[in-house]
N, C-alpha and C positions, 0 to 999 in steps of 0.2 A: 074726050080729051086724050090726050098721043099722051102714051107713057115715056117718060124723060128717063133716064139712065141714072141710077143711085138713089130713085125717090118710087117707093113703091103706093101703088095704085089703093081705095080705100079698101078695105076688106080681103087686098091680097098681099102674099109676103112674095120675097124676090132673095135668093141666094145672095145676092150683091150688095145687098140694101138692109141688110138685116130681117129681126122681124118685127110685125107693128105692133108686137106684144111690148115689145122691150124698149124700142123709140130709136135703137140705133140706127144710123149710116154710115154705110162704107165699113161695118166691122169696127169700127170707132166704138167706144163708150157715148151711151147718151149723156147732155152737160148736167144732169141730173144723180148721174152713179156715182160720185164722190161721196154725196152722204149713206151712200149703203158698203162702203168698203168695207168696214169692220163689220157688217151683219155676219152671222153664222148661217149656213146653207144648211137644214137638218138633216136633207141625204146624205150630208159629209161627215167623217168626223173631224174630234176640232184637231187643231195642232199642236204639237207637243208643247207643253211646257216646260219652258229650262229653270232648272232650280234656283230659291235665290242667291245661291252664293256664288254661282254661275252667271247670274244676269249682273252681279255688283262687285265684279273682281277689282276696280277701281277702286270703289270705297273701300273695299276689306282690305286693299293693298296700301293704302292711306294710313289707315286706323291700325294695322298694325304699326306700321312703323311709328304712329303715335304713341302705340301703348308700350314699346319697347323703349320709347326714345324716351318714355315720363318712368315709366324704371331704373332706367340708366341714370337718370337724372338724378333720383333720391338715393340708390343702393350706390353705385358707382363713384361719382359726380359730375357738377352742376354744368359745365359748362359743353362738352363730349352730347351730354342728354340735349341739351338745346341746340345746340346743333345738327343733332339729326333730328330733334320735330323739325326744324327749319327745315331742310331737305326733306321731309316728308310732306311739309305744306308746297314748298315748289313742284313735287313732283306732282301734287296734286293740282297744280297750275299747271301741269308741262300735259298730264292726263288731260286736263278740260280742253288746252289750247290745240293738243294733238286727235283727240277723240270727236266720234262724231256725238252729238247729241244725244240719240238712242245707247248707244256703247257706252256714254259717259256716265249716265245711271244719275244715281244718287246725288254726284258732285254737281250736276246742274243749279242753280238756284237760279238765274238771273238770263242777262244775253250771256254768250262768248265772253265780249270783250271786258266785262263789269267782271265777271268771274276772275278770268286772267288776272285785272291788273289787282283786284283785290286781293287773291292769293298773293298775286308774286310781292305787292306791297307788306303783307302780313309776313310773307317767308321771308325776306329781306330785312324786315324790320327784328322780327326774333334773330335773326344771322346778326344781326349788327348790334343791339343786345348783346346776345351771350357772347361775343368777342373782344366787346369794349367792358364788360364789367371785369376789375381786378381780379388778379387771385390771390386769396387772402391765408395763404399757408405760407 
């Protein structure tokens, strides 16, 4: 049989073609190598690990503003404090809605769009809360 251009021959390999060990063609991945991505190569070593408060700058940047905005709220007062969790839960909608997936970390629960409008619902509903309750001084 004539050897054809891209398809190597049985038992030999071809610079072009890849090799028969591995199934590629053309330098392409074989449609099989998607489930070995995340394998580890033992001649390699692995890749750095970034710490977690490095991988979760979103949520830590959330959660503070939560834990400042529930202090302000009791030592301060009530209304100034919920107002910035509100801004802290939209920001946490502005993070999900801006961030990719991977970056967004922690904040993920859901798709995109269920994330989004349920934050921005919750932050708008606490916003609209704290500025309609009287103030009673």
């Amino acid at each position: 049989m004539v050897d054809q251009p891209g398809v190597a021959s049985a038992g030999r390999t071809s610079r072009a073609s890849g090799s028969a060990r591995d199934g590629s063609a053309g330098g392409r991945e074989p449609w099989w190598a998607f489930w070995k991505r995340g394998t580890h190569n033992p001649g390699q070593p692995l890749p750095p690990i970034r710490p977690w408060p490095r991988r979760q700058w979103p949520l830590l940047v959330v959660l503070t503003g939560v834990a400042i905005s529930l202090v302000s709220a009791v030592v301060a007062d009530f209304r100034p404090g919920m107002v910035m969790l509100a801004g802290s839960v939209l920001l946490a909608a502005l993070f999900r809605l801006v961030l990719t997936t991977r970056r967004a970390g922690l904040l993920v629960l859901r798709s995109r769009t269920t994330d989004v409008l349920t934050l921005t619902a919750m932050g708008l509903g606490i916003l609209v809360l704290a500025l309609a309750i009287p103030d009673i001084r």
